[in-house]
N, C-alpha and C positions, 0 to 999 in steps of 0.2 A: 786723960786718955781713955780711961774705961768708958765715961759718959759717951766720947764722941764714937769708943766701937760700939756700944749698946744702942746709939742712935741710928746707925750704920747699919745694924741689924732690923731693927723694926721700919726701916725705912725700905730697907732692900723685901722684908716679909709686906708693906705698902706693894711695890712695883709689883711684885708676883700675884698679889691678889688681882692687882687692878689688870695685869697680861692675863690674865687666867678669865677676866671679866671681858677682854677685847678678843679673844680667842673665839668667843661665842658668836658662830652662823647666823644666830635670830638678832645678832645686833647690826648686823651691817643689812638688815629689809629698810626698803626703803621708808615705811613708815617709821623708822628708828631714828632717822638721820641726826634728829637735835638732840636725841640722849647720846649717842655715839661721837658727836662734836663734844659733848659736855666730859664722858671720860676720855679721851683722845687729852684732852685739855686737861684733867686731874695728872694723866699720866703723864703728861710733859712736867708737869709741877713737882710731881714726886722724882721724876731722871732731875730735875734743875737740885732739888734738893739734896737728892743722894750726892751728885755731882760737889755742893760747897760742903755738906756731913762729910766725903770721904777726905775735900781737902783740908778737913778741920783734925782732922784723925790722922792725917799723913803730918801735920805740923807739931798734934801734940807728941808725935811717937818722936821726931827728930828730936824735938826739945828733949826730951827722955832721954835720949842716946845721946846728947850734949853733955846732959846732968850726968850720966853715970861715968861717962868718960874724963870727968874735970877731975 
């Protein structure tokens, strides 16, 4: 359970750098277009990933709450 909150973490500190990198005016010039395809694209990869880390974390926590309850 811890691994999967500690993954949950440094995944969710991923997204924020990479929105804090999309956030930038000088990335949407159109001389930018193919680096701003290219994080556009990391960024979907880190929400997919958060996305199956947080369902990895919601399963081990249930299992927990199985185990202490038996």
């Amino acid at each position: 359970m811890r691994k999967n909150e500690e993954r949950v973490t440094k995944i969710n500190d991923m997204r924020d750098k990479l929105a804090k990198k999309l956030a930038d005016p000088a990335l949407y010039e159109d001389t930018k277009a193919g680096e701003l395809a290219t994080w556009n694209k990391k960024y979907a990869e880190v929400m997919d990933g958060l996305n199956r880390a947080e369902a990895m974390w919601m399963a081990s926590l249930e299992k927990l709450e199985k185990a202490q309850n038996a």
